[in-house]
N, C-alpha and C positions, 0 to 999 in steps of 0.2 A: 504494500500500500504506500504511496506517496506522501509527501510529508506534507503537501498542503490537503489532502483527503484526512490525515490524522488529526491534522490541525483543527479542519471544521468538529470532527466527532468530539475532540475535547469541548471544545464552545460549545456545540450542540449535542449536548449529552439528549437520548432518551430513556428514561426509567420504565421497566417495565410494568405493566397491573399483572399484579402477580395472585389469582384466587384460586378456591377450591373448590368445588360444588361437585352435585352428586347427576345421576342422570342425564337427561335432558341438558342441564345448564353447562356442561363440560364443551369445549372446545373440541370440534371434531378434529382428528388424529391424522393430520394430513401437513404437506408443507410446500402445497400450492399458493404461495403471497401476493397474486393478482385474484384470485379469489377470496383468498382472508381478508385483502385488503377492501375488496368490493361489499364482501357482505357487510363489514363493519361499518362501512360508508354509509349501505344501507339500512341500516339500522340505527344512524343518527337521531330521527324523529319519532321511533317505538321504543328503543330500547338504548339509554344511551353508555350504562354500564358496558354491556358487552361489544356497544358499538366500538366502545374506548379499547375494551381487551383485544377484539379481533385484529385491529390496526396496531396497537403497538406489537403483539404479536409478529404479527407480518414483517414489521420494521426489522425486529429481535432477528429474524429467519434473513432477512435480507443483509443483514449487517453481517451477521457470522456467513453468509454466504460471500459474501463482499460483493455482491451488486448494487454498483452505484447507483445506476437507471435505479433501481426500483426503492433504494433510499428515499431521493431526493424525491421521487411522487410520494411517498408514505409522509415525508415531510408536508408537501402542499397537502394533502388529506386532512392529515391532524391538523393544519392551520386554520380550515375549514369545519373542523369539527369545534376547535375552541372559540372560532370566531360566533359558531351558534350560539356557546354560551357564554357569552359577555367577556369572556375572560382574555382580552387583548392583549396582555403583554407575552402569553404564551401561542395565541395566534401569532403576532409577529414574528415570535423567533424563530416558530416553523416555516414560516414564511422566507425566511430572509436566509436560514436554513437550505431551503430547496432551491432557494435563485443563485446562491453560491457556489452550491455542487453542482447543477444544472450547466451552468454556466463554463464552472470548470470539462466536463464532460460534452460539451457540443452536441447534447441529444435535444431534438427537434419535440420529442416525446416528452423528458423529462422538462424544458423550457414551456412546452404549452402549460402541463402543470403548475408550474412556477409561479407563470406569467396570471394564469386565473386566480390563484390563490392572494397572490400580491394587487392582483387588479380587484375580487371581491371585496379584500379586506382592505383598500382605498375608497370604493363605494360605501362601505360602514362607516369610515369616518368622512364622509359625506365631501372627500377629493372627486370628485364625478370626473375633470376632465382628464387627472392623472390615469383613474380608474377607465375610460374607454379608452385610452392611449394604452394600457398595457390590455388590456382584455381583446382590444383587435389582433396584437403580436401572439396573444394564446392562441387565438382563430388561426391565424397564419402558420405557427408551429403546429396546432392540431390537424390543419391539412394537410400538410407533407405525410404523413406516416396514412392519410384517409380514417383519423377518427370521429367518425359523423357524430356520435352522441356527444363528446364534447364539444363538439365543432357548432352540434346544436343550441345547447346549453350556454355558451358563451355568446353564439350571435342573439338567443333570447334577451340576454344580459346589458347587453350592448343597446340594444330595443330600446329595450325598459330605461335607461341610462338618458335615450335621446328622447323621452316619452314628453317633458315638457320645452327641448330646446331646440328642434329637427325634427317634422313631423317627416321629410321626407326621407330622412337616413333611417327616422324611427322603422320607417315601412321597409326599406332597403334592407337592414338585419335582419327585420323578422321573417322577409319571405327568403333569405337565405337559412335561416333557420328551419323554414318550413322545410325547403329542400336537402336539407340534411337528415333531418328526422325520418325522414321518408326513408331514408335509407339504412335505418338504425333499427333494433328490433327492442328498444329500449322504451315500453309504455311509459315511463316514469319522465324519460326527455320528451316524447311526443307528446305528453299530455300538458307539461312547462313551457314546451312552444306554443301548443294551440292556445293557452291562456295568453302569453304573452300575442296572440294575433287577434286574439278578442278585444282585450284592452285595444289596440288599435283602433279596432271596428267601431269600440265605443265611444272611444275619442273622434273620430271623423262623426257617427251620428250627434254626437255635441254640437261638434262645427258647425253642420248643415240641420237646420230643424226638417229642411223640406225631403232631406235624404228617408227614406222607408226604414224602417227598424228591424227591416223583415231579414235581412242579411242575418245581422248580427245574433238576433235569438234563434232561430234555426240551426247557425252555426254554434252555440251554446249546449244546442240540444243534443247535437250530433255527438258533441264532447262530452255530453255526461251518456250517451250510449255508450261512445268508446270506454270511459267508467265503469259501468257496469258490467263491461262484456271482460274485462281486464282487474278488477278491485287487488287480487291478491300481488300485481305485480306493478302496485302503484304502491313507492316507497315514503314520498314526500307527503305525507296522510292532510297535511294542510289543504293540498291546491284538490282535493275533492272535492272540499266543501267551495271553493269560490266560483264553479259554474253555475252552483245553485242560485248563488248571494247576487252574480251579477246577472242571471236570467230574472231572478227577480228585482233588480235595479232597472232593467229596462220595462220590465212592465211596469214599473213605478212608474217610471219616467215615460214612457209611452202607451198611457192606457186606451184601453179598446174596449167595447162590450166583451164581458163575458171574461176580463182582462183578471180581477181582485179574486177568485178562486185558484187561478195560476198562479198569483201572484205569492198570496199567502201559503201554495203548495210548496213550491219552492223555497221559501223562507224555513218551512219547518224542517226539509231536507238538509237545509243548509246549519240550524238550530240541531239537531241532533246529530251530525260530523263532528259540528266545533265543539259540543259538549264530549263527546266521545274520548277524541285527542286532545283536547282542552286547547282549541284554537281560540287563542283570546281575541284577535281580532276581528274574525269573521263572528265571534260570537258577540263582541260588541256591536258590528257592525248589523247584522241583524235584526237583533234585537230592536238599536236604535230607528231602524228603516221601519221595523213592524210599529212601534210605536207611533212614527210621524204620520202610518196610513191611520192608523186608530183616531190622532188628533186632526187629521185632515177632517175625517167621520163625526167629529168631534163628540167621540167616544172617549171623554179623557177617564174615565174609570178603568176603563180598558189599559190605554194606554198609561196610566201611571202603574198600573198590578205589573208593567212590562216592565218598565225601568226599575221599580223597588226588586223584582225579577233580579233583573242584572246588577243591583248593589250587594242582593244578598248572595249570592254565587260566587261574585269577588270577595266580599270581605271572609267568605268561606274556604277561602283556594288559602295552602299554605304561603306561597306567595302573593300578594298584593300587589295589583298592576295599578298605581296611583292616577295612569293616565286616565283609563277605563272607567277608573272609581268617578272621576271629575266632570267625565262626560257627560256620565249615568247622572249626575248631581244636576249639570247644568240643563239637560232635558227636564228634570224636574223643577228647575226652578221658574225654565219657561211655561211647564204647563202648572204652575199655581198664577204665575200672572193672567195665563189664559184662564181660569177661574176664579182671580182675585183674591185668591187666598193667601194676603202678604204675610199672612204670622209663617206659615208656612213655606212663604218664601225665603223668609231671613231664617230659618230652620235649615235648607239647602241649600243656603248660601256659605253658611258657615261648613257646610261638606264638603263643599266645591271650592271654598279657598283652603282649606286643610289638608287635601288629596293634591289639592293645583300649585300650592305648595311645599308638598315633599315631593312632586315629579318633579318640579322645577329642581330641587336641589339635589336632586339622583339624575335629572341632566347634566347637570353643571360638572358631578362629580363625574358622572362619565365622560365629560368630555373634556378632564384636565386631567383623568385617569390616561385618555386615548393620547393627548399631546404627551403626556410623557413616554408613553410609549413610542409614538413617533422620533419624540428625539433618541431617547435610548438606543433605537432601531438606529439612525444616522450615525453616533458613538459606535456603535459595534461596525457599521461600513468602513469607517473612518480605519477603526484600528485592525483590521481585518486585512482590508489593503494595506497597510503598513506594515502587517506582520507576515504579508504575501510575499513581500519586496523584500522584506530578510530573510527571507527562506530563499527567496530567488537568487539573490546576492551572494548566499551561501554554494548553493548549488552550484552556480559560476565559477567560486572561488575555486571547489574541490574540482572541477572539472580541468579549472586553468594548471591546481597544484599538479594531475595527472600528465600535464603537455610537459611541464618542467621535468619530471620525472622522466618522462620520455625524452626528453633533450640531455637531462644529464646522462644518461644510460649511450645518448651516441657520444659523446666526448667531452673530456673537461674543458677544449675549446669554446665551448659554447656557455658554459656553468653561468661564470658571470654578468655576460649579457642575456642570458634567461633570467638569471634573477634581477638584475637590474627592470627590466620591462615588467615582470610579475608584479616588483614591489608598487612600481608607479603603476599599473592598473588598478591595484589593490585601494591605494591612496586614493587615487581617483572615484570609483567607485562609492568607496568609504564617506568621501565625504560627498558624492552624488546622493546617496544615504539620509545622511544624515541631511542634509536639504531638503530633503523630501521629508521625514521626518518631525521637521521644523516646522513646515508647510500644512503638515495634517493635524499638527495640533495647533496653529494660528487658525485653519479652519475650524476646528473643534472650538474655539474659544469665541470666533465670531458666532458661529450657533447658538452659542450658549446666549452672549448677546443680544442676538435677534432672539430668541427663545422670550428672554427677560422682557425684551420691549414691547412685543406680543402679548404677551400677559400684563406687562403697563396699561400696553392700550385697552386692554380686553376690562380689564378693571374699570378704566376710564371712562367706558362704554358703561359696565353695570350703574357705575355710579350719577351718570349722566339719567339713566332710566331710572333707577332709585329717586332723583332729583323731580322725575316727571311725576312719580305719585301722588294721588289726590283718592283717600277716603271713596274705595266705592259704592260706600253706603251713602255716602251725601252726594254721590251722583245719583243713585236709585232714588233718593224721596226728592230731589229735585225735579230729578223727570216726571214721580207722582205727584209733584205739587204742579207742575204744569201742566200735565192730565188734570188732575182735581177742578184747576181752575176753568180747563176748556169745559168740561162737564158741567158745573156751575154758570159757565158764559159770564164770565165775569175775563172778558176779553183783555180790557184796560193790564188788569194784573198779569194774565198769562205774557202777554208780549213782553211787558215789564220785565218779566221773570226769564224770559228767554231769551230778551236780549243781555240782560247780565249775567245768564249761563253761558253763553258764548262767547261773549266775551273775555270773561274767565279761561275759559278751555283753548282761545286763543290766543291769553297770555301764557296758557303754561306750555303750550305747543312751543311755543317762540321762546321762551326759558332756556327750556332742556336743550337748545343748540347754544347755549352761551354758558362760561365759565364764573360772569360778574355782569349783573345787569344796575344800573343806577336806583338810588335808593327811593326817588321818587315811583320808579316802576313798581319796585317791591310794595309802595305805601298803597300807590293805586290799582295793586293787584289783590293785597289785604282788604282795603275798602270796600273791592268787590265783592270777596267772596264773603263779608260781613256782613254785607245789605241781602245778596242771597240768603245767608242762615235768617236774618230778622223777618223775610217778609214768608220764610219758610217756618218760623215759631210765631207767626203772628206777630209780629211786632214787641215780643214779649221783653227783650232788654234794650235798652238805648248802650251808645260806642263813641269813644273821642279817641283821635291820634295825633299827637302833638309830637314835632319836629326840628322845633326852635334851635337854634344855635348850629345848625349843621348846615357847614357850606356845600355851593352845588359842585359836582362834579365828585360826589362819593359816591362807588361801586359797592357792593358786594354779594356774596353768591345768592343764585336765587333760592327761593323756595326753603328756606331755615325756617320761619317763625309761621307758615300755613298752620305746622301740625299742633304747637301752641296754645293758637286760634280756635284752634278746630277743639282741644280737649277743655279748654276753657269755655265754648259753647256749649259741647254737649254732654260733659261729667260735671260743669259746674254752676252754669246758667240753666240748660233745659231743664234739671230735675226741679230748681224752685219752686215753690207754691205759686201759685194764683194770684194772690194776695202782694208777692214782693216783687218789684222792678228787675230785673235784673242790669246791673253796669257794665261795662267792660271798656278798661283803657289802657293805649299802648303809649310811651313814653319814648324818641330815641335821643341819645345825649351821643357827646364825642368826647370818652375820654383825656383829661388835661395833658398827658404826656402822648395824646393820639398814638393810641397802643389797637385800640381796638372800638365798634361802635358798639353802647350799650343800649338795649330794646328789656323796658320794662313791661310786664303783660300784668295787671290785675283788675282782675273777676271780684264779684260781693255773692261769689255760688255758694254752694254747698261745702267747699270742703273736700281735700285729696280722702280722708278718713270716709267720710259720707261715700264718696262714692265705691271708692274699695268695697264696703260692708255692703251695698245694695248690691255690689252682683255678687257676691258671697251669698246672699238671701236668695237672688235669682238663681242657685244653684245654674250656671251658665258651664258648659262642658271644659273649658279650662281656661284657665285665668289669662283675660284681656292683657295683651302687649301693645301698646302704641307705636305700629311699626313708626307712622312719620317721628317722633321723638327718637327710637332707635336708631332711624336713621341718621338723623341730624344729631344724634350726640356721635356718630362712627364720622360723620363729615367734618363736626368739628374739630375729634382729634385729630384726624389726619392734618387739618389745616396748623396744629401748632397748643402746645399746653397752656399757655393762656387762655385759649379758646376754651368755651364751655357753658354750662347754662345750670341753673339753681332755681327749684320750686320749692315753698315754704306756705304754709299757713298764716293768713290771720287771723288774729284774736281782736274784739273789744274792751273795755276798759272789766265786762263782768267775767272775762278769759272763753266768750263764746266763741264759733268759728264764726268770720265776719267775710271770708272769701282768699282765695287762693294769691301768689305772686310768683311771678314766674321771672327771674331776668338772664338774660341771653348775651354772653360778649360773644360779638361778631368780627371775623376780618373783615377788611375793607382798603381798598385801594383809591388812589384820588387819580383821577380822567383829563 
């Protein structure tokens, strides 16, 4: 074995799964490694224990046979199997694993693999152009040898890839895909292609409303015969259920007499696959579709038994799909508005932000999990070639020390001008080495760089959107106070109220692209959303903002003191009695040593204590965070330890609560 093929197997160790079982469950007794490997491929989506055994098995069989060709596919394989389950840093290594020895190796066969595996697992982390740039070179290597089934599989790939950016390339892979399948005996790629020509179908009947629909469900129907006539040699158990989901998509979408018995047949076909295999998203997907014909019907008894359906099912699964959970929520939130049932709404509202935010931060983590894997993946290229070039270097060396050898064996004539050129190649080299050396880790280091500054901006980004937040519950009772008031005909007020909602939501649009906006903007953006909250409580508290002493041409960031505002209206003003006024005033001064600007907030509410203790009594499912104050206290440190804000109590002269104070040191730049 070669010392750059020893080289990869140190880096790319695989451990074998090593079990015992009795009967049935044992590994049949054979040391065929395109079949081991196959079945085990096969067995990804039923079974994924012995999917895992049967491939590294193969590998094990492959490695002590020392065939490389069939290594570095076992490699692409398992890249694809851990890419299924989330688990990216060990998809990458097999990855980058198979494109090394592939490579070394010049198989046309081993390279196609490579090339999908490396192009699949570009498409997960959502590279699409990288990803159809290599997944064409798999095409290209899978033809030369004529292997249609993945010849199919990758031109489906490719399809799907161009599905919203090339409608015409989209059509051009997949009728190459059809023509490959064709020639495959593989129900499992025939049946990934005809899906992937459907979608087509369905996207051009999008385009054209005046196109017949008649193509595309006919050919649907066809594919689920083909299904039926085939069930036990369809591996990928998912894509059964999706000819159902989308022959009843189309008769959603293009009903006929006699269409809603078809339509609903389908759905339940589709509703018992996904329960089967536990296909979460045909099963959401379903369900939700069956739901919106129930509210079309405006059957909403129906249609909420459907979606409480799907809440209970997920929070039942040992895994929790938070996306799934959120949807299910926000279907129910819209059908209480479509019965008016707002207690009920703010009930699955609070689902739908709880679920929408732990998928939000199991994105987030997946996708700083995936960059570092990407980079990591770069580090091992990096030092990989540089420890190829030592090995190479060596090789040369020993080969040049062999000529010397042969030259001193013809005469001492020659001894020392052989050595003399040895040496100075040796030197040369050496330090052609070490330049190159030098070079890959200046590269390494600018990656790292760019790495850093990518996550700068990427930060930048979150924080900019953090910046745009605005209370979604005082967007919802806005829009019902503007409902309310169309209802009433009480015109004067609604316009009033929608002009300065829009207002509003036009300053904060125009914020979040700014780092420091002038302090009159900020005053007159407060104003606004003040006079909304007052004509939204009735008029129940009067407001003063006093600004004296501060000259113009003072910045500072937007959107600090909304949430403030916001918790001084409705933990400290709204719960008031009847009986009392409520005040609220804001104060800003310019520090004497202009260190920072101070913004006083004080309320004559209720009280921080008062309000704690009433949702404590509202037994409320877990204790209220104020994300805008969280946030604006993470904004302010970052801006500097000065920076910061302080809420306290006040008392009157008999030590009652007399209302809250809030004061805020703000940065601020002069313009």
């Amino acid at each position: 074995m070669s010392g750059s093929k020893t080289l990869l197997y140190l880096l790319f160790p695989c451990f074998a799964f090593l079990f015992s079982c009795k009967s049935k469950n044992q590994l049949p007794d054979h040391r065929d490694i395109t079949l081991l490997r196959n079945k085990g491929y096969n067995l990804r989506f039923t079974d994924t224990t012995k999917s895992l055994a049967y491939q590294q098995t193969a590998l094990i069989i492959a490695k002590k046979e020392n065939k490389a060709e069939e290594i570095s596919i076992s490699y692409a394989l398992l890249s694809l199997f851990y890419k299924k389950k989330f688990q990216t840093n060990k998809a990458q290594l097999y990855a980058d694993s198979s494109y090394y020895l592939a490579a070394q190796l010049k198989s046309s066969r081993a390279m196609g693999y490579a090339y999908m595996a490396t192009g699949l697992l570009n498409s997960f982390f959502s590279e699409t152009d990288q990803a159809i740039n290599q997944l064409i070179l798999a095409y290209q290597n899978f033809r030369q040898p004529g292997d249609y089934a993945n010849m199919a599989r990758v031109a489906s790939e490719i399809s799907n890839l161009y599905a919203d950016k090339d409608a015409v390339k989209q059509k051009k892979y997949v009728t190459l895909a059809l023509n490959a399948a064709a020639k495959t005996n593989s129900e499992d790629e025939k049946l990934y292609v005809r899906l992937s020509y459907g979608n087509f179908l369905i996207a051009e009947k999008r385009k054209n409303p005046f196109l017949s629909a008649d193509t595309a469900v006919n050919y649907f129907k066809e594919t689920i015969r083909q299904i039926e006539k085939h069930p036990d040699q369809i591996y990928t158990k998912s894509n059964m259920a999706v000819p159902y989901l989308n022959l009843a998509v189309l008769y959603f979408e293009n009903p006929f007499p006699g269409s809603e018995p078809l339509f609903l047949q389908q759905l339940d076909h589709a509703l018992v696959i996904a329960r089967q295999y536990n296909i979460r998203n045909v099963y959401r997907n379903s369900l939700g579709l069956k739901g919106e014909y129930y509210i079309q019907k405006m059957d909403y008894t129906t249609a909420g038994r459907l979606f409480k359906e799907g809440i209970a099912y997920q929070e039942a699964m040992p895994y929790q799909d938070y996306y799934t959970l959120s949807q299910f929520y926000a279907a129910m939130k819209k059908l209480s508005i479509l019965q008016q049932d707002y207690k009920k709404y703010e009930l699955y509202d609070r689902g739908f932000m709880k679920y929408n935010a732990f998928e939000y931060n199991e994105a987030t983590a997946k996708a700083l999990q995936n960059a570092d894997v990407r980079f990591e993946s770069s580090q091992k290229a990096k030092m990989i070639k540089t420890l190829e070039k030592e090995n190479k270097l060596q090789r040369s060396n020993k080969w040049f020390g062999y000529g010397t050898a042969f030259l001193l064996a013809i005469g001492l004539l020659f001894m020392f001008r052989s050595y003399y050129f040895r040496q100075k190649y040796y030197i040369q080299n050496e330090t052609i080495f070490r330049d190159q050396q030098k070079n890959a880790e200046l590269q390494l280091q600018l990656e790292k760089l760019q790495t850093a500054a990518a996550t700068s901006e990427k930060l930048s980004i979150e924080r900019r959107l953090l910046q745009s937040q605005i209370n979604p519950h005082f967007i919802f009772n806005a829009l019902g106070n503007i409902q309310s008031f169309i209802l009433q005909n009480d015109t004067r007020n609604a316009v009033l109220y929608l002009a300065k909602f829009s207002k509003l939501m036009r300053q904060i649009l125009e914020f979040t692209t700014r780092e420091f906006i002038p302090l009159k903007d900020e005053i007159d953006s407060l104003r606004n959303y003040i006079e909304l909250q007052q004509l939204r409580l009735n008029n129940s508290f009067d407001y003063t903002i006093i600004d004296q002493g501060i000259e113009a041409g003072i910045s500072i960031p937007p959107m600090l003191i909304q949430p403030f505002v916001e918790n001084a209206i409705e933990h400290g003003l709204k719960p008031l009695p009847a009986t009392k006024r409520g005040d609220l005033q804001l104060a800003f001064s310019l520090t004497e040593n202009n260190t920072y600007i101070s913004c006083t907030l004080t309320d004559n509410g209720v009280g921080i204590n008062f309000s704690m203790s009433n949702k404590v009594k509202n037994k409320l499912e877990y204790q209220h965070r104020s994300m805008g104050t969280l946030i604006t206290k993470e904004r302010l440190t970052s801006e500097g330890s000065i920076y910061g804000f302080s809420i306290d109590e006040m008392k009157n002269d008999q030590g009652q609560i007399s209302g809250t104070t809030a004061v805020i040191k703000i940065p601020f730049i002069k313009v």
